[in-house]
C-alpha positions as CSV (number, residue, x, y, z in Angstrom):
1,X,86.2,94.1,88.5
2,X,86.5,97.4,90.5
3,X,83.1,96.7,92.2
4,X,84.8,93.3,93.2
5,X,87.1,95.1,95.0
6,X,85.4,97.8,96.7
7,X,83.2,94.7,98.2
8,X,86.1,93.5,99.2
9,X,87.3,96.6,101.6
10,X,83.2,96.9,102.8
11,X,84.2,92.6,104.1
12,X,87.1,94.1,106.0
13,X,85.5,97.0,107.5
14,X,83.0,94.5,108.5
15,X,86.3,92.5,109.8
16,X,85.5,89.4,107.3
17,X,89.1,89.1,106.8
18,X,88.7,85.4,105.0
19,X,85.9,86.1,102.9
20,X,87.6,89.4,101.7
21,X,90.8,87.1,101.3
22,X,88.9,85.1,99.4
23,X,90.7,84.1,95.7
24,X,88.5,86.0,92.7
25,X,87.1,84.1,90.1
26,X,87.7,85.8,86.9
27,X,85.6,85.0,83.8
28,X,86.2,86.1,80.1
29,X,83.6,86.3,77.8
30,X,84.5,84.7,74.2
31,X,87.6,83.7,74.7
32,X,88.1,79.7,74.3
33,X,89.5,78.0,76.9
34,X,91.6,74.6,77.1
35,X,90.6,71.9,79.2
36,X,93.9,70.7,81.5
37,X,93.4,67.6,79.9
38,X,93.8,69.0,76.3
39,X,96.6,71.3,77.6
40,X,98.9,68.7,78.8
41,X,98.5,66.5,75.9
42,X,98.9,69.3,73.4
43,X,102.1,70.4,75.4
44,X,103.7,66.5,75.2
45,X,103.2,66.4,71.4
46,X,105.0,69.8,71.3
47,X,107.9,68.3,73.0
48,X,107.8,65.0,70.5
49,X,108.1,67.6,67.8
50,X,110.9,69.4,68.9
């Protein structure tokens, strides 16, 4: 993560102000992650429930 940044600050020195703008893609190992798909439908039965 911190080496993300400082190659972010060597883009602008280099002025490559939209690549350093650039959104970070962050990834975390062993956690499970929902599809949207799965999220939304989950989320409407939750409302039923309630």
């Amino acid at each position: 993560m911190m080496q993300d940044w400082a190659d972010r600050l060597d883009l602008l020195e280099q002025n490559e102000v939209v690549a350093a703008s650039a959104h970070l893609t962050i990834r975390t190992d062993g956690v499970p992650v929902l599809e949207e798909s799965n999220a939304a439908s989950e989320g409407q039965g939750a409302q039923a429930a309630a």
